[in-house]
NUTI-600265 format. One record per residue: x, y, z of N, C-alpha, C in turn; residue number from 1; chain; residue in three letters. Coordinates in steps of 0.2 Angstrom, whole numbers, plus 5000, padded with zeros to 4 digits. Each point is the difference from the previous one (the first is absolute). Example, Ala and Ser with C-alpha at 12.3 -4.5 7.8 and 13.67 -1.06 7.14 Angstrom:
<recs>
@n.c1->5066; n.c2->4972; n.c3->5039; ca.c1->4996; ca.c2->5006; ca.c3->5000; c.c1->5004; c.c2->5006; c.c3->5000; pos->1; unit->A; code->ALA $
@n.c1->4998; n.c2->5005; n.c3->4996; ca.c1->5004; ca.c2->5006; ca.c3->5001; c.c1->4996; c.c2->5005; c.c3->5003; pos->2; unit->A; code->SER $
</recs>
This chain:
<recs>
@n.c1->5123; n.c2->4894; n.c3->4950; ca.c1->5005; ca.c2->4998; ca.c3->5004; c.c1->4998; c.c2->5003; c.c3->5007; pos->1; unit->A; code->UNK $
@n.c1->5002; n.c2->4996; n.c3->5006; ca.c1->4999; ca.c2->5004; ca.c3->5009; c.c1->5005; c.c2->4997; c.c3->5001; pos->2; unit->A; code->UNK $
@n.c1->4999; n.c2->5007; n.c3->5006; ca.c1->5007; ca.c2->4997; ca.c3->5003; c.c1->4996; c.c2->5002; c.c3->5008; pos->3; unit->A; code->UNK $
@n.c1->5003; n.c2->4998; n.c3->5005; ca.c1->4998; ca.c2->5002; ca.c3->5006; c.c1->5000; c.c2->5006; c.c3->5002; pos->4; unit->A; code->UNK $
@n.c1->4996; n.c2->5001; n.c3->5004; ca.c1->5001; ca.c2->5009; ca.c3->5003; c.c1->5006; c.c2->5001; c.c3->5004; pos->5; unit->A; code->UNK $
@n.c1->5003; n.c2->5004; n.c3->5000; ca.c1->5006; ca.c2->5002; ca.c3->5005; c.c1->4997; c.c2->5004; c.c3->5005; pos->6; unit->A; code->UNK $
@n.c1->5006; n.c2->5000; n.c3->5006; ca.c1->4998; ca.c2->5004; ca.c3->5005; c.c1->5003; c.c2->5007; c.c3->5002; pos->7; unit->A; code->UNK $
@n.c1->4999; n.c2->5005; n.c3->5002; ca.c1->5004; ca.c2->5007; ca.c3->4999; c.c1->4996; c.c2->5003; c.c3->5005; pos->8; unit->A; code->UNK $
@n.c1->5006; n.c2->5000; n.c3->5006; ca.c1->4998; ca.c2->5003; ca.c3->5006; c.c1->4993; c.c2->4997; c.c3->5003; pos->9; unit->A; code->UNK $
@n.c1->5000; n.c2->4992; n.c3->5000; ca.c1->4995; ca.c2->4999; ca.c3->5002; c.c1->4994; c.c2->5000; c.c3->4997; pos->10; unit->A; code->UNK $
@n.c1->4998; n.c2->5001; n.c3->4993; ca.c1->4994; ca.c2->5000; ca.c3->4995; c.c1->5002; c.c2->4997; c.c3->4995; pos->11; unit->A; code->UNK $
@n.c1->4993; n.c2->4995; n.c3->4998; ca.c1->5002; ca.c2->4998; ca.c3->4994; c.c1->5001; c.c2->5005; c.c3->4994; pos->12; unit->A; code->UNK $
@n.c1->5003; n.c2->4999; n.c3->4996; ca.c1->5003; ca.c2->5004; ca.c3->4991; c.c1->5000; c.c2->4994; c.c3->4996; pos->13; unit->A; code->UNK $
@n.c1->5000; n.c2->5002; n.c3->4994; ca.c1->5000; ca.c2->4998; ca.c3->4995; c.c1->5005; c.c2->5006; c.c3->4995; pos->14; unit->A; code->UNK $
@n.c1->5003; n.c2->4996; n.c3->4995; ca.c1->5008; ca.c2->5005; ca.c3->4998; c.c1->4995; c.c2->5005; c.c3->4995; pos->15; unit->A; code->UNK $
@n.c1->5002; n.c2->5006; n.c3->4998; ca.c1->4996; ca.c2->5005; ca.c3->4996; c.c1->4997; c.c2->4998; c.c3->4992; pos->16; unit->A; code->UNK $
@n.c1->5002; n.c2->4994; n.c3->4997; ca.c1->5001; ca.c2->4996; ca.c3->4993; c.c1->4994; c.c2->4997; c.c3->5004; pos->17; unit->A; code->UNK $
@n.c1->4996; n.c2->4995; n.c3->5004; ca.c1->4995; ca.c2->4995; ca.c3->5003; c.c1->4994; c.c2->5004; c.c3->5003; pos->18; unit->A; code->UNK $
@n.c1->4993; n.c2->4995; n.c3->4999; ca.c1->4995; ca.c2->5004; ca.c3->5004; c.c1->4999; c.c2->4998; c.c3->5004; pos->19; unit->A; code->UNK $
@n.c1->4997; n.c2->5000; n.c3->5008; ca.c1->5000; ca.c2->4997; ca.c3->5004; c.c1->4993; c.c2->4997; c.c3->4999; pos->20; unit->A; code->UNK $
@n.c1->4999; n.c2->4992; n.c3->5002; ca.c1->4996; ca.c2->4997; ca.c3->5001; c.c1->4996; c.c2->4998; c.c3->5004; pos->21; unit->A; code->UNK $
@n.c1->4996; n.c2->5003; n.c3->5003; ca.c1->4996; ca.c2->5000; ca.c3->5010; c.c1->4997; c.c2->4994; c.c3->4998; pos->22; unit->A; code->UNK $
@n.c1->4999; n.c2->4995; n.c3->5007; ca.c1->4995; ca.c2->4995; ca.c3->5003; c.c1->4995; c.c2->5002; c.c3->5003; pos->23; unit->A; code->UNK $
@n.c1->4996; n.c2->4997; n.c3->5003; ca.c1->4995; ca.c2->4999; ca.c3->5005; c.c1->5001; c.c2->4993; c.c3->5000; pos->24; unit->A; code->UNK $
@n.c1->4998; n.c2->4999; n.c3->5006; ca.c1->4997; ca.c2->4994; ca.c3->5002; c.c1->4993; c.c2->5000; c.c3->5005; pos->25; unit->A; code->UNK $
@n.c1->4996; n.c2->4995; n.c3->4998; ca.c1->4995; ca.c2->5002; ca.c3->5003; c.c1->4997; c.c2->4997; c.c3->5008; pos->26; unit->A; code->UNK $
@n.c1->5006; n.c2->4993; n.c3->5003; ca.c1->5001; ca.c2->4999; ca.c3->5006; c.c1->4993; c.c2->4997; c.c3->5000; pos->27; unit->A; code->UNK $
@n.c1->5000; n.c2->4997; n.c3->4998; ca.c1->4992; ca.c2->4993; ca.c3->4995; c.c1->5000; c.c2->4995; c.c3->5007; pos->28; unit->A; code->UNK $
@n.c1->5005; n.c2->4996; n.c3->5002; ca.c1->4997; ca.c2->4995; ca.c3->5008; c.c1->5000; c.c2->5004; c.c3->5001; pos->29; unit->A; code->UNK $
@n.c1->5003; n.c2->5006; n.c3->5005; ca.c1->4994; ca.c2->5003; ca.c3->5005; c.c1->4993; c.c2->5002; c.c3->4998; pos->30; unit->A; code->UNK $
@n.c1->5000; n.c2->5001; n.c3->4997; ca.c1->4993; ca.c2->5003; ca.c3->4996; c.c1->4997; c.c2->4992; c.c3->5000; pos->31; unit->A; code->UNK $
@n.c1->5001; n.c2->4995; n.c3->5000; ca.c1->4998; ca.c2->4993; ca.c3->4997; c.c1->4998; c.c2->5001; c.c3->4992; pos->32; unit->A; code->UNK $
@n.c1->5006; n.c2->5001; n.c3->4997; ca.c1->4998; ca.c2->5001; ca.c3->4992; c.c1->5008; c.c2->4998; c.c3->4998; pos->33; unit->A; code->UNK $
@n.c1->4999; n.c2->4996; n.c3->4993; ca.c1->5007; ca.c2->5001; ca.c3->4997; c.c1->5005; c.c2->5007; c.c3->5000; pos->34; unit->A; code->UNK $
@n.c1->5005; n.c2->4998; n.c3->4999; ca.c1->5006; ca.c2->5006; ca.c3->5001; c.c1->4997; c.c2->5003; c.c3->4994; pos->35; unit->A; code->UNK $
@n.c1->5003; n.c2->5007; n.c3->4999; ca.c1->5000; ca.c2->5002; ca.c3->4993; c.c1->5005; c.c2->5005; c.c3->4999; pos->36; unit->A; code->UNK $
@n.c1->5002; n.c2->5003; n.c3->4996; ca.c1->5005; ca.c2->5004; ca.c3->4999; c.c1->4999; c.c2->5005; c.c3->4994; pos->37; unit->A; code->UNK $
@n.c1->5000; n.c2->5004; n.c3->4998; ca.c1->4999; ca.c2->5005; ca.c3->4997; c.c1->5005; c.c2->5004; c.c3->4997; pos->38; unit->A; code->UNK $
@n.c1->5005; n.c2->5001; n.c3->4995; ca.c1->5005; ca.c2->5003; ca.c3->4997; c.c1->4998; c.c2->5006; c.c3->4994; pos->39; unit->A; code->UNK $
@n.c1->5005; n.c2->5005; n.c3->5001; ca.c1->4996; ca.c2->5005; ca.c3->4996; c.c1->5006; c.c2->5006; c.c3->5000; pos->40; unit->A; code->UNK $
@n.c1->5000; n.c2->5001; n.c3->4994; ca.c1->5006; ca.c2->5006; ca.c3->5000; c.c1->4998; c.c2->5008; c.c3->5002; pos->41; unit->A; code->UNK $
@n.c1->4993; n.c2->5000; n.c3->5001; ca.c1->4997; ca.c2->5007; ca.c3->5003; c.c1->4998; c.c2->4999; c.c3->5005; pos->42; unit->A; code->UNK $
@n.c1->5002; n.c2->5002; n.c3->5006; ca.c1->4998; ca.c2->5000; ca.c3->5008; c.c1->4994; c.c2->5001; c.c3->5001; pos->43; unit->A; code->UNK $
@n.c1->4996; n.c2->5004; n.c3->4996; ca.c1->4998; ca.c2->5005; ca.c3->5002; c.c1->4992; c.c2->4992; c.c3->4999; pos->44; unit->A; code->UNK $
@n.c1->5001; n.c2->4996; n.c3->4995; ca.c1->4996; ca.c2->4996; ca.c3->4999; c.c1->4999; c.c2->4996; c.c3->5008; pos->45; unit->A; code->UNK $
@n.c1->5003; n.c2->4998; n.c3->5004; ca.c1->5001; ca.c2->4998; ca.c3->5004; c.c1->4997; c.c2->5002; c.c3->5008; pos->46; unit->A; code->UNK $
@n.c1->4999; n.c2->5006; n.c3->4998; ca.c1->4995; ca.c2->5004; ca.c3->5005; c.c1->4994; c.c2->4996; c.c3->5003; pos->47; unit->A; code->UNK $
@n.c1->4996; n.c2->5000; n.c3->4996; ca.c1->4994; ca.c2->4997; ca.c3->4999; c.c1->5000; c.c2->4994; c.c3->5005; pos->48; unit->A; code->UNK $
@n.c1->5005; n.c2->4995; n.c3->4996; ca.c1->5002; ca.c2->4994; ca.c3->5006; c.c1->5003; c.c2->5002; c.c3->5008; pos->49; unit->A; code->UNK $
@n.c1->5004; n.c2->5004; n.c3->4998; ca.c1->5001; ca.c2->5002; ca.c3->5008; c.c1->4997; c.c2->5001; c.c3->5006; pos->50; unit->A; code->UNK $
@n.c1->4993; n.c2->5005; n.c3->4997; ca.c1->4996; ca.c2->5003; ca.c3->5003; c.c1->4992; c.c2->4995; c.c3->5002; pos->51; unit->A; code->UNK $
@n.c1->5002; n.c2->4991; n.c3->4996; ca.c1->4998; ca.c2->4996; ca.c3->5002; c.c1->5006; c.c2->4993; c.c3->5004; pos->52; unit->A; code->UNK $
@n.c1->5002; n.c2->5005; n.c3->5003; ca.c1->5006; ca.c2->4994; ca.c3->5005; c.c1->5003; c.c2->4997; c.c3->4994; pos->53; unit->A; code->UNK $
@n.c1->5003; n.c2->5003; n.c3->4996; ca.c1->5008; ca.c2->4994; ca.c3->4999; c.c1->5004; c.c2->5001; c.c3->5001; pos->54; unit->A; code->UNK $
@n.c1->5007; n.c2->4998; n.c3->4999; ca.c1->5005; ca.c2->5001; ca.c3->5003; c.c1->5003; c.c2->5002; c.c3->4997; pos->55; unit->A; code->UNK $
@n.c1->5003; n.c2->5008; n.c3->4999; ca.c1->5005; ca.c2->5002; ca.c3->4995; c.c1->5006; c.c2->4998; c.c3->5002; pos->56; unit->A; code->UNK $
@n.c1->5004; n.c2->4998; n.c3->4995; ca.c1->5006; ca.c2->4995; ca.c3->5000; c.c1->5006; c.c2->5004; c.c3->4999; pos->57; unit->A; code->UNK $
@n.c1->4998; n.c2->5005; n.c3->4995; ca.c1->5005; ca.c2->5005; ca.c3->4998; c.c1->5000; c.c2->4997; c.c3->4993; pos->58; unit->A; code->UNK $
@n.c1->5010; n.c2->5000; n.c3->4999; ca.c1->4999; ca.c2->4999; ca.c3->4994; c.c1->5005; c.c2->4994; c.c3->5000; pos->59; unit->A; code->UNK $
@n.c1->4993; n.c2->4995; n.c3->4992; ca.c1->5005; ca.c2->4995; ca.c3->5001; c.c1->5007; c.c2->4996; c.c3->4995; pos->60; unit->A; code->UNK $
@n.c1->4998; n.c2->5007; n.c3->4995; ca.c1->5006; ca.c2->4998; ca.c3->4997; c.c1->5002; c.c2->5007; c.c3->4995; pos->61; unit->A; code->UNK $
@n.c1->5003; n.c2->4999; n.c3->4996; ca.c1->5001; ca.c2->5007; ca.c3->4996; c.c1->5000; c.c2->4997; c.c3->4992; pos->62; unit->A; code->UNK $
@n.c1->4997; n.c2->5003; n.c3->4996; ca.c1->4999; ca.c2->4998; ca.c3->4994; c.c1->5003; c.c2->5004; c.c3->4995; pos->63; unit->A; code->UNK $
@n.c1->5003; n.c2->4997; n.c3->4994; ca.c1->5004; ca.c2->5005; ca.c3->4994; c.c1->4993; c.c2->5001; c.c3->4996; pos->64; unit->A; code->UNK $
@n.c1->4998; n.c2->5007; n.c3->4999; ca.c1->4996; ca.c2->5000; ca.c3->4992; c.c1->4993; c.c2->4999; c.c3->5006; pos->65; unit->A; code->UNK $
@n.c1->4999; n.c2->4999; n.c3->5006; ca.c1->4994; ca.c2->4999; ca.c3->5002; c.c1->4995; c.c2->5008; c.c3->5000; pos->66; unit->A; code->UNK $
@n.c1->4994; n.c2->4997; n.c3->4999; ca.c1->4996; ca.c2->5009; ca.c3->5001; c.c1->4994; c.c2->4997; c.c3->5002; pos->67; unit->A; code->UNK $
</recs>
C-alpha cells in the first residue's frame, strides 16, 4: 500500500509504519533524451544518478512493507 509523503516543518516524511520512496528524474528534453525516472527505497542507490545530472525529486511517495 502508499500513501503520500507528508510535510513536517517543510520536509517531506513519511509516518514511522512506511518506507520512503525517492525519485530522480533524469530531465531527458533537455539533455535531448526521453524522460526517465528512477524510484528506489535506498537513497543512497541514487547517488550515482545524481552525480550524473538527475534531478533528485525527493520522495515520491511512502510505502507499507516497502524495503
Amino acid at each position: 500500500m502508499a500513501i503520500p509523503a507528508q510535510i513536517t516543518d517543510g520536509t517531506q516524511v513519511c509516518p514511522d509504519s512506511y518506507t520512503p520512496i525517492y525519485h530522480a528524474y533524469n530531465n531527458g528534453p533537455a539533455q535531448g533524451k526521453e524522460s526517465g525516472f528512477r524510484y528506489v527505497s535506498d537513497r543512497s542507490v541514487l547517488e550515482p544518478l545524481l552525480d550524473e545530472g538527475w534531478i533528485d525529486a525527493g520522495i515520491a511517495f511512502c510505502g507499507a512493507g516497502a524495503s
